[in-house]
N, CA, C and O of each residue as an XYZ file, in Angstrom:
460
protein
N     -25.711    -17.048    -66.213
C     -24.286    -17.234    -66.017
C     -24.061    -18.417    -65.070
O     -24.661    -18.451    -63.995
N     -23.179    -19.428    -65.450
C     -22.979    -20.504    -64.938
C     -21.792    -20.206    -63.920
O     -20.654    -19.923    -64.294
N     -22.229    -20.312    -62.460
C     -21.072    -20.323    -61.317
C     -19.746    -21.170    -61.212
O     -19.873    -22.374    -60.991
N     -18.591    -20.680    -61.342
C     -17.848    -22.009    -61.623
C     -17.503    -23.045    -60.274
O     -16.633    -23.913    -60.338
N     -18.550    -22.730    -58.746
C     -18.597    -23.290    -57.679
C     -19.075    -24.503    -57.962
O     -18.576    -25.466    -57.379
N     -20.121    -24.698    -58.901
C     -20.487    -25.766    -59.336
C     -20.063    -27.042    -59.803
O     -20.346    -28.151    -59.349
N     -19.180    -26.665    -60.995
C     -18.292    -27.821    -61.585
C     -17.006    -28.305    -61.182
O     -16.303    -29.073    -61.839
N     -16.693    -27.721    -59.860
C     -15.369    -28.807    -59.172
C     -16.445    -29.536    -57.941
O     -15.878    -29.867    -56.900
N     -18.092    -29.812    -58.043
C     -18.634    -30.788    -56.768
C     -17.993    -32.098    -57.325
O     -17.737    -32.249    -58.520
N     -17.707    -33.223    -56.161
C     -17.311    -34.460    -56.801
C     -18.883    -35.410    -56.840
O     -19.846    -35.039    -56.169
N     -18.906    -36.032    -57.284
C     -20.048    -37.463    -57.219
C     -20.322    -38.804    -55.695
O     -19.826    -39.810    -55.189
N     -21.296    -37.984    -55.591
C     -21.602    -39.394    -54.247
C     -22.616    -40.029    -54.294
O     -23.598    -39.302    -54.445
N     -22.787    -40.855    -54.245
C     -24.257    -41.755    -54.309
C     -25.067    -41.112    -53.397
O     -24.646    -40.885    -52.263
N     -26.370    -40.732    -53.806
C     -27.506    -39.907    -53.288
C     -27.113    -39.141    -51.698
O     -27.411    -39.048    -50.507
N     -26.070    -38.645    -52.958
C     -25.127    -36.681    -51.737
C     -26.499    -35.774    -52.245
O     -27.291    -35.756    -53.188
N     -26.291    -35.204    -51.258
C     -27.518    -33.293    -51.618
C     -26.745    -32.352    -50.845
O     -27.287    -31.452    -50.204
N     -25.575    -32.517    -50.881
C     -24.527    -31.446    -50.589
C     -23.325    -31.150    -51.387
O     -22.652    -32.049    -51.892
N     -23.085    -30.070    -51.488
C     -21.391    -29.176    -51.946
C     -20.462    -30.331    -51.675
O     -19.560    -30.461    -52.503
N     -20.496    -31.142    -50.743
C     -19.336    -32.576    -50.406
C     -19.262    -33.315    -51.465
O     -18.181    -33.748    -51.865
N     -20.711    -33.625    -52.223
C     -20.672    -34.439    -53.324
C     -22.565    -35.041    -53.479
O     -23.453    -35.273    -52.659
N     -22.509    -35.067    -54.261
C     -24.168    -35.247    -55.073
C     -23.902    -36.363    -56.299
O     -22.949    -36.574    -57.050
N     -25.629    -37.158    -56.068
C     -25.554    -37.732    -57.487
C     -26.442    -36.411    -58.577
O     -26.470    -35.194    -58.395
N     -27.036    -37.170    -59.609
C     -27.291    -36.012    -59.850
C     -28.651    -35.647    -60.056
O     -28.972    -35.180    -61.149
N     -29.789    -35.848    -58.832
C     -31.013    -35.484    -58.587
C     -30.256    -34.412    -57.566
O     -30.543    -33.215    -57.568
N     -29.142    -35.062    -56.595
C     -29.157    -33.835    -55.089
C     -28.588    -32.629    -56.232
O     -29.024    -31.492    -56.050
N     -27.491    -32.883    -57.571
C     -26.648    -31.953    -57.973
C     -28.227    -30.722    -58.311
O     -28.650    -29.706    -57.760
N     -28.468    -31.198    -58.985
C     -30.226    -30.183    -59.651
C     -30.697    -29.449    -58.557
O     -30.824    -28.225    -58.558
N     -31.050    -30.459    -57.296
C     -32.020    -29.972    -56.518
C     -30.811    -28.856    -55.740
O     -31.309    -27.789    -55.380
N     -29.111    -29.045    -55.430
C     -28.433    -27.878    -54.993
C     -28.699    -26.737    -55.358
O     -29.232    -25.899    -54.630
N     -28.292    -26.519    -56.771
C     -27.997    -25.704    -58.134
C     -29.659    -24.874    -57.664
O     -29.940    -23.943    -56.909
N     -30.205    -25.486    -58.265
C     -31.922    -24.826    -58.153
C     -32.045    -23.836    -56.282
O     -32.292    -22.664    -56.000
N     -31.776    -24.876    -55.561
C     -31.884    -23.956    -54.718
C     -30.912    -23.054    -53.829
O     -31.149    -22.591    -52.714
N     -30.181    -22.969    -54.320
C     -28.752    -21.681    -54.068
C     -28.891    -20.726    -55.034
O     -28.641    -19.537    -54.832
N     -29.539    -21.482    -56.782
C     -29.121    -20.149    -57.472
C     -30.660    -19.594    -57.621
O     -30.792    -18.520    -58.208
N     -31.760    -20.218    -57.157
C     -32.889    -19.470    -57.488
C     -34.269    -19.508    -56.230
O     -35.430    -19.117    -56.351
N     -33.660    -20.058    -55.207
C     -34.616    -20.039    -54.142
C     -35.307    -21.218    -54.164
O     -36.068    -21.303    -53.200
N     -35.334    -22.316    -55.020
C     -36.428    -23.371    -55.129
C     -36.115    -24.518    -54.484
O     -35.062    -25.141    -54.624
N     -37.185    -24.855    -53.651
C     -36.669    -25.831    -52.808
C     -37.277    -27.127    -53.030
O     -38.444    -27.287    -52.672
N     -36.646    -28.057    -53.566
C     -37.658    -29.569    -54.083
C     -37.289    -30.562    -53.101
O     -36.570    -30.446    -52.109
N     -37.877    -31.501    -53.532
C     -37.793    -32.302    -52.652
C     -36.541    -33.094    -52.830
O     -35.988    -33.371    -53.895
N     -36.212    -33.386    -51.727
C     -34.979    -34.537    -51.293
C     -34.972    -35.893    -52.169
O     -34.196    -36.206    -53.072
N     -35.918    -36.508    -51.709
C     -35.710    -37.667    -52.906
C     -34.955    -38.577    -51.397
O     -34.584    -39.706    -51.719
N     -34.757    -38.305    -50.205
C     -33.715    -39.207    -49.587
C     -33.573    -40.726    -49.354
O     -34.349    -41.341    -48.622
N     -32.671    -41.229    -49.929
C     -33.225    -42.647    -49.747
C     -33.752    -43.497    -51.243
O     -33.882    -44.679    -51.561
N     -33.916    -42.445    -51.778
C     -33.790    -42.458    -53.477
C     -33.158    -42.464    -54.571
O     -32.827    -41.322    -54.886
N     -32.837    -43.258    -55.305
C     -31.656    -42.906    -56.103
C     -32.622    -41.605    -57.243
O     -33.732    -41.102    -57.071
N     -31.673    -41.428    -58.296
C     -32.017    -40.576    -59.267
C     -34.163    -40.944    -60.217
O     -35.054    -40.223    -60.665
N     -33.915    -42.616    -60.001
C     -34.581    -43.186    -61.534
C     -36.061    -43.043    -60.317
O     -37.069    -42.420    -60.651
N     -35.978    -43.493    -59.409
C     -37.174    -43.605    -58.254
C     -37.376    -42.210    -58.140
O     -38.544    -41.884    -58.351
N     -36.561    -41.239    -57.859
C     -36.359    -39.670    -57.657
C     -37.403    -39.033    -59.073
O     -38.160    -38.079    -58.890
N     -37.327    -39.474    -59.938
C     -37.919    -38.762    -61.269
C     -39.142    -39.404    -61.233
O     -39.997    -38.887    -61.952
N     -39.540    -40.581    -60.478
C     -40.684    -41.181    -60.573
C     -41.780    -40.463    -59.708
O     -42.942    -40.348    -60.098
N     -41.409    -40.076    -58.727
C     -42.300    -39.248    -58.118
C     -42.830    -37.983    -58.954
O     -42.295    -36.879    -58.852
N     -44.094    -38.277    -59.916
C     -44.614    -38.001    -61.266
C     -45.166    -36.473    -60.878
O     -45.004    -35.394    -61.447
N     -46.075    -36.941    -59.348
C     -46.176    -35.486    -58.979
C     -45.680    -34.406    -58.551
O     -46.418    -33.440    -58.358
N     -44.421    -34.348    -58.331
C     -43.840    -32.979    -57.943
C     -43.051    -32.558    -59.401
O     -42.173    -31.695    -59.411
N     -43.481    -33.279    -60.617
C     -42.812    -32.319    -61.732
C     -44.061    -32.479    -62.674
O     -44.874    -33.399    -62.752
N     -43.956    -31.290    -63.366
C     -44.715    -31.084    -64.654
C     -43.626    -30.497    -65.704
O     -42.733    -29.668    -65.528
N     -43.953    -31.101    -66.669
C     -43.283    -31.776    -68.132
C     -43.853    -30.064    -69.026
O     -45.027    -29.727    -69.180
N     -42.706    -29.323    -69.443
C     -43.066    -28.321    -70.723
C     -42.546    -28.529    -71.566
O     -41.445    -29.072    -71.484
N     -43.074    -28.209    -72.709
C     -43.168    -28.161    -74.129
C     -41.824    -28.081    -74.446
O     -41.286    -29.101    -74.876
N     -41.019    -26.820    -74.287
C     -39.871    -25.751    -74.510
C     -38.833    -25.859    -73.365
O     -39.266    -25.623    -72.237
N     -37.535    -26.179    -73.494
C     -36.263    -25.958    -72.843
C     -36.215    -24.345    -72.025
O     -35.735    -23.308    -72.484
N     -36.557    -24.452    -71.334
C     -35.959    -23.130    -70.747
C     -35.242    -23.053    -69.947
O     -35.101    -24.137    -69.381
N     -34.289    -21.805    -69.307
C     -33.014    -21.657    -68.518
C     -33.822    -22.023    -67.209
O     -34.838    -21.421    -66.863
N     -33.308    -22.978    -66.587
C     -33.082    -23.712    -64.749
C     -34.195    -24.786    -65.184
O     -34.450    -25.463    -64.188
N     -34.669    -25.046    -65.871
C     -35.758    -26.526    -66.186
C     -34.925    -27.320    -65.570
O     -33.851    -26.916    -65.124
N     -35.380    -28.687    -65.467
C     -34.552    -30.043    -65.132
C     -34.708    -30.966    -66.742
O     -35.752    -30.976    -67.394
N     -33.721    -31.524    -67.058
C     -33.281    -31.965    -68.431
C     -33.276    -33.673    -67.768
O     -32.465    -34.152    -66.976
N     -34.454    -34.327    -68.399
C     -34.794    -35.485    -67.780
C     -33.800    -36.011    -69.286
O     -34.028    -35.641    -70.438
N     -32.874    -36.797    -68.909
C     -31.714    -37.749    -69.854
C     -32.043    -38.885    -69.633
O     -32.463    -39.231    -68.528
N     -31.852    -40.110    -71.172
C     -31.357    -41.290    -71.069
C     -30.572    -41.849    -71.219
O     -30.406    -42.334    -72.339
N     -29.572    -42.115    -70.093
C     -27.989    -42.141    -70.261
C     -27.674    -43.015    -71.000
O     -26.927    -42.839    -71.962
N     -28.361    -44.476    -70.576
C     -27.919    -45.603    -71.877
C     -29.564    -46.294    -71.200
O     -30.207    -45.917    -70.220
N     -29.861    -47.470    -72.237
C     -30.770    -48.033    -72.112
C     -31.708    -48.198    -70.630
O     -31.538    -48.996    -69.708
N     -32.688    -47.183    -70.789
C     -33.300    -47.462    -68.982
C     -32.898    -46.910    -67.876
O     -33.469    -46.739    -66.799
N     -31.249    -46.495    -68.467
C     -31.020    -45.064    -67.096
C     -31.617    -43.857    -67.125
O     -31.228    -43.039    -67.959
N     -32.579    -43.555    -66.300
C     -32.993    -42.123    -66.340
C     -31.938    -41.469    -65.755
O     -31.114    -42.182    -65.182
N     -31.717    -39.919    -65.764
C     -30.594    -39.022    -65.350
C     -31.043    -37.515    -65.366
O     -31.511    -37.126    -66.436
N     -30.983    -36.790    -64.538
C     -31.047    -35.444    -64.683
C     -30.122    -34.667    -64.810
O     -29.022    -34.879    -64.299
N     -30.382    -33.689    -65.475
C     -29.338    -32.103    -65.387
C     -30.268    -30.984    -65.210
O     -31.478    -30.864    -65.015
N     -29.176    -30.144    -65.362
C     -30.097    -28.885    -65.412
C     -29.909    -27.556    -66.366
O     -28.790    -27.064    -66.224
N     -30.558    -27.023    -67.092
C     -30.510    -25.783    -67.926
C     -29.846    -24.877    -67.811
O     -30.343    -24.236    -66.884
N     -28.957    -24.353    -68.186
C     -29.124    -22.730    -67.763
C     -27.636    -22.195    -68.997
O     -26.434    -22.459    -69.023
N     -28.641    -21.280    -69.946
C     -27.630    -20.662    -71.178
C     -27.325    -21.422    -72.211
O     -26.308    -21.325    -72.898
N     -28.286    -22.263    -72.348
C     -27.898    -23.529    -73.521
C     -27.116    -24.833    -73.602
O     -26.660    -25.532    -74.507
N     -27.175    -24.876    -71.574
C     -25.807    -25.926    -71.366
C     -26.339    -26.851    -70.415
O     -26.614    -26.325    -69.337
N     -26.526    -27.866    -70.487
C     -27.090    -29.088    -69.423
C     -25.680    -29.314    -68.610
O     -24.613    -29.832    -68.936
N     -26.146    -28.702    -67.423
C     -25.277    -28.890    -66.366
C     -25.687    -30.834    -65.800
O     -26.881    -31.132    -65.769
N     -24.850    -31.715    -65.493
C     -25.377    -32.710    -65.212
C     -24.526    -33.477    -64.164
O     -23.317    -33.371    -64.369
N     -24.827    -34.117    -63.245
C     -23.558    -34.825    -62.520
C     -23.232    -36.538    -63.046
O     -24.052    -37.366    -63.442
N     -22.231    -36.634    -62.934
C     -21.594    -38.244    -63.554
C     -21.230    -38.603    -62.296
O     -21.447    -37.932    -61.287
N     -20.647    -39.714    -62.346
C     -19.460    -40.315    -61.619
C     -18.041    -39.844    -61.950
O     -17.129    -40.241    -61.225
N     -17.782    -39.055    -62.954
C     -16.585    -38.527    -62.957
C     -16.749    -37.291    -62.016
O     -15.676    -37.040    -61.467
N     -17.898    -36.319    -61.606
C     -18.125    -35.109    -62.064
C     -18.429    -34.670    -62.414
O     -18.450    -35.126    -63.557
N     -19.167    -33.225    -62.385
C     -20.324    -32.643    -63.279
C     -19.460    -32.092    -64.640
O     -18.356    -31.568    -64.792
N     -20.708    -32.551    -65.659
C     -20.172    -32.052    -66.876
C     -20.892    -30.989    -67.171
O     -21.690    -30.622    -66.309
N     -20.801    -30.176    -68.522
C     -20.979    -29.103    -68.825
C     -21.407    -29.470    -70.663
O     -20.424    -29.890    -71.273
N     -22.499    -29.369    -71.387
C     -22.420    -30.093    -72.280
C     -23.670    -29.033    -73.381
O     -24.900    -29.034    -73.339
N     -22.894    -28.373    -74.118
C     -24.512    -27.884    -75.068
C     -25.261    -28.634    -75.475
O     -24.924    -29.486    -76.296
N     -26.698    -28.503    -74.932
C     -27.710    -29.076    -75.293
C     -28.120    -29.617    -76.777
O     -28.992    -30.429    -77.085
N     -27.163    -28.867    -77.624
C     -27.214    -29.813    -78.960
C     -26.495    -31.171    -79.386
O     -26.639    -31.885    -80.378
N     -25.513    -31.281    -78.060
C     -24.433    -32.427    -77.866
C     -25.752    -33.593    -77.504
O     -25.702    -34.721    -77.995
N     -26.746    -33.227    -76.724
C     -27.095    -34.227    -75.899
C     -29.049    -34.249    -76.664
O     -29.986    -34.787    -76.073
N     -29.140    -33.686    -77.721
C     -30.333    -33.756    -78.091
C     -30.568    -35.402    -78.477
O     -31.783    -35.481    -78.297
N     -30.209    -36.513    -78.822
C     -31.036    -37.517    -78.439
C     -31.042    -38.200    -77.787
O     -31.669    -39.253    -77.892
N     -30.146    -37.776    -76.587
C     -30.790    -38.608    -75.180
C     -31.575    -38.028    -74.608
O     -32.110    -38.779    -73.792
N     -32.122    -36.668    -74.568
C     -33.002    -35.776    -73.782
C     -34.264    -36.121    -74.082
O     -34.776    -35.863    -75.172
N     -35.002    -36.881    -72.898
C     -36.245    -37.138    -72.869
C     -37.331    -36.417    -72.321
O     -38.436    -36.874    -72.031
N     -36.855    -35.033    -72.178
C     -37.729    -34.398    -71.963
C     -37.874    -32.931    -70.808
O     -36.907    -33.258    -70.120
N     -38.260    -31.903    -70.286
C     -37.752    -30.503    -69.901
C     -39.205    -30.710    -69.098
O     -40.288    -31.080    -69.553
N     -38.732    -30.238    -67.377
C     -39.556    -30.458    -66.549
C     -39.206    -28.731    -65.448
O     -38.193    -28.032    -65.422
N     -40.366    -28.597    -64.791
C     -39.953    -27.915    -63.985
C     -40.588    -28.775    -62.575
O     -40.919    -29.960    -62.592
N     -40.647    -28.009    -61.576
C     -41.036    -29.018    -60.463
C     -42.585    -27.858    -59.612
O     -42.806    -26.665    -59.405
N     -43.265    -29.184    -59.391
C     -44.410    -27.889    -59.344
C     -44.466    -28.056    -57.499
O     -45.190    -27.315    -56.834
């Protein structure tokens, strides 16, 4: 069940707070309020450097609920969201969207958890 605390956060350039998040801090919030998991900050990082750090995620096969939904927004932007009920939660610059994962099947490059 998706909290609706979530989708009024606004967008801040590398925020990791309820004030406003891009959307590595939006994932890394979400993950650790709704399930205890605490990843790393990334501070000082934007999103594309944030996903580069190769070792704190391992890549599965299968979509599952709270994965991180590694996106390619347009040519060379990497982007994250996150899983949960068939819906890639994700943050923009408008605002987090809300989007069934069948909306966004060919930009999705791929379903990570963080080890």
């Amino acid at each position: 069940m998706i909290s609706e605390r979530w989708l009024h956060i606004p967008y801040r350039h590398m925020g990791r707070t309820e004030d406003g998040c891009d959307c590595w801090g939006f994932v890394r919030l979400v993950l650790q309020e709704e399930k205890g998991k605490t990843l790393p900050a990334f501070d000082g990082m934007d999103e594309v450097e944030g996903m580069q750090q190769i070792r704190f995620f391992k890549q599965i096969p299968e979509a599952e609920n709270w994965c991180i939904v590694r996106i390619e927004e347009r040519k060379g932007h990497l982007h994250v969201g996150i899983l949960i009920d068939g819906f890639v939660l994700h943050m923009t610059h408008q605002g987090v969207l809300m989007q069934r994962v069948r909306q966004l099947k060919s930009v999705i490059k791929g379903y990570y958890t963080c080890v």
